[in-house]
C-alpha positions as CSV (number, residue, x, y, z in Angstrom):
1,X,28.3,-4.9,17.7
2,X,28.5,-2.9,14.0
3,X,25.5,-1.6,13.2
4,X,24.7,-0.8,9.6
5,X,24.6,2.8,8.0
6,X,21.4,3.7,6.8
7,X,21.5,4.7,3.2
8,X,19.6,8.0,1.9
9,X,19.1,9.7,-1.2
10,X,20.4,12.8,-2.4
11,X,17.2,14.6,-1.1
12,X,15.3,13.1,1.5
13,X,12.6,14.5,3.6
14,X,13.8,14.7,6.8
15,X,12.1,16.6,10.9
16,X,14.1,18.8,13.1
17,X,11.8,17.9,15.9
18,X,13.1,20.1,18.4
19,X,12.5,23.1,16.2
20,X,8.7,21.8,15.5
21,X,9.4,20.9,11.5
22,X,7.3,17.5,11.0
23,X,8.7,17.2,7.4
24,X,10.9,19.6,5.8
25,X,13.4,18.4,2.0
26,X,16.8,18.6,2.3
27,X,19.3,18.1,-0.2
28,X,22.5,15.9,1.2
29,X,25.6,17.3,-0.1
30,X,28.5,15.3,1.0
31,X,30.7,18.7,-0.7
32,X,29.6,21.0,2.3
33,X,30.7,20.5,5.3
34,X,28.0,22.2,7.6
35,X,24.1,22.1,7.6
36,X,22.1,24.8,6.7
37,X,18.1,26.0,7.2
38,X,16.5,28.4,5.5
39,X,15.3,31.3,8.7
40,X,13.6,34.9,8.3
41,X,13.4,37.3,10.6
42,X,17.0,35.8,13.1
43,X,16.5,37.8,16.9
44,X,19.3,37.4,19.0
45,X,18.3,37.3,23.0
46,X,19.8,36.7,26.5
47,X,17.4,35.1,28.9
48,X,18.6,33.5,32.1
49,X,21.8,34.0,31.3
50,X,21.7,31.7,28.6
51,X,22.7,33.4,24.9
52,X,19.4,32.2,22.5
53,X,18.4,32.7,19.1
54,X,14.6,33.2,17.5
55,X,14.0,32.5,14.0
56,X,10.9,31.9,11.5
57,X,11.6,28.5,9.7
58,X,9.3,28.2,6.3
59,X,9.8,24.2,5.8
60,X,7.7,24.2,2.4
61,X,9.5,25.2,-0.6
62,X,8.3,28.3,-2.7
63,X,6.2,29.3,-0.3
64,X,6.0,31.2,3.2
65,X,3.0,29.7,4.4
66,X,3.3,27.2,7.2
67,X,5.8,29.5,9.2
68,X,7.5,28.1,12.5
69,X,8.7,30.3,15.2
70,X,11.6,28.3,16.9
71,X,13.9,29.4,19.6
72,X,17.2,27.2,20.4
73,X,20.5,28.0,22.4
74,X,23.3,30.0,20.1
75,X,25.4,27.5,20.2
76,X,28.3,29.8,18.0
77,X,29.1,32.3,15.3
78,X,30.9,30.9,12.6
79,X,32.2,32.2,8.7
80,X,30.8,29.9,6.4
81,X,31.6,29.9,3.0
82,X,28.7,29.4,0.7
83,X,28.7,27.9,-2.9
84,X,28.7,31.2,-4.2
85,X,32.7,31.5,-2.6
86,X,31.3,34.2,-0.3
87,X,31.9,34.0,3.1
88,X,29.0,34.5,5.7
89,X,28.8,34.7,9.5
90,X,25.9,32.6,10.9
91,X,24.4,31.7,13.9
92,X,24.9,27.7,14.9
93,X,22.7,25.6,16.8
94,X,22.5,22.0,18.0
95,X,18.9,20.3,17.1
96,X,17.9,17.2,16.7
97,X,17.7,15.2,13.1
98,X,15.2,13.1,12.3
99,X,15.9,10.7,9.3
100,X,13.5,7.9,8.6
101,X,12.7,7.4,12.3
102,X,16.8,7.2,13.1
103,X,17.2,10.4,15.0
104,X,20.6,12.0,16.1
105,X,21.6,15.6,17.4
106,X,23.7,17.8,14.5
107,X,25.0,21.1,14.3
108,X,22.9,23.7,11.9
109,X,23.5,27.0,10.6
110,X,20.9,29.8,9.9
111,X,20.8,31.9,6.7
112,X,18.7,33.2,3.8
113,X,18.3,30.3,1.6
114,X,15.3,31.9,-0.7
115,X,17.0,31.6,-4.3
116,X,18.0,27.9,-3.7
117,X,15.8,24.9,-4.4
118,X,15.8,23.3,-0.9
119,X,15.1,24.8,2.5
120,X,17.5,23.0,4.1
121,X,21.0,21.4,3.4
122,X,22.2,18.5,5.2
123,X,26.4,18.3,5.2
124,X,28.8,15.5,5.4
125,X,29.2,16.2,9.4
126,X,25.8,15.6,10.1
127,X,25.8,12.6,8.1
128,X,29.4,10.8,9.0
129,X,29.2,7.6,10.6
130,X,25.3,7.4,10.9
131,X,24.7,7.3,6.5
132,X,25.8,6.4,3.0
133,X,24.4,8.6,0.7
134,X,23.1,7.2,-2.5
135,X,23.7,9.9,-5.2
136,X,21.4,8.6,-7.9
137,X,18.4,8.1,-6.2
138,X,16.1,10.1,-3.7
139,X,13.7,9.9,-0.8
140,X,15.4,6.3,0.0
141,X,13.7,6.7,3.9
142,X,10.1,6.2,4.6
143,X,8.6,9.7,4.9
144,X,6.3,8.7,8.2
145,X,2.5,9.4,8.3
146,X,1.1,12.0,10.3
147,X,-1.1,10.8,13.0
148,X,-4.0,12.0,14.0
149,X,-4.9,12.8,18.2
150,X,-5.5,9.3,19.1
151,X,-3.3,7.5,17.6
152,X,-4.6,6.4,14.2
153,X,-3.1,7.4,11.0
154,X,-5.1,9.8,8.6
């Protein structure tokens, strides 16, 4: 059975809800090929044998209030090239992606992202097989309420 793509915008808001980001915008570009977040403050650690990372995630744009601390496995080190043409090593970890309630694991890097207009970018591999992207429209997936302990929306 075929299921059908599900068709986003060129921003959407979308949670990384392993990392503990209920709603952070991210611009889809289909011209990068990895996924990027915005993180301050990168630590590098060894616990258990097991090579992490720790990071501070600021998912609101402009500002640094609503900090996240997140920890996740280091998955690699990788050169990126930005749009800039200059090549970067960055940390890569696997998270999970949370798109209008369809949810599937992708591959992100970590970097400085304070000069651009989104915290986070969302590449083609992230995307391939799972959307069609929509370039002259936005926020094409419902952005879903909070809830409130209990159960009811706010």
């Amino acid at each position: 059975m075929k299921t059908e793509k599900q068709v986003v915008g060129w921003r959407e808001w979308v949670r990384l809800p392993d990392l503990g980001v209920r709603l952070v915008k991210a611009k889809i570009d289909t011209g990068a090929r990895t996924s990027s977040l915005h993180a301050d403050d990168v630590r590098f650690l060894t616990r258990g044998g097991k090579r992490l990372v720790r990071f501070v995630i600021h998912p609101k744009q402009r500002t640094s209030r609503g900090a996240i601390e997140a920890t996740a496995t280091l998955l690699d080190m990788r050169r990126v090239r930005s749009s800039n043409g200059l090549t970067e090593l960055r940390p890569v970890i696997r998270t999970r992606l949370d798109v209008g309630g369809e949810c599937w694991a992708i591959e992100l890097t970590l970097t400085r992202r304070d000069l651009m207009g989104f915290r986070m970018l969302l590449g083609r591999q992230a995307l391939q097989g799972r959307a069609i992207v929509d370039p002259g429209r936005s926020f094409l997936t419902r952005k879903v309420k909070r809830r409130r302990p209990g159960g009811g929306p706010r």
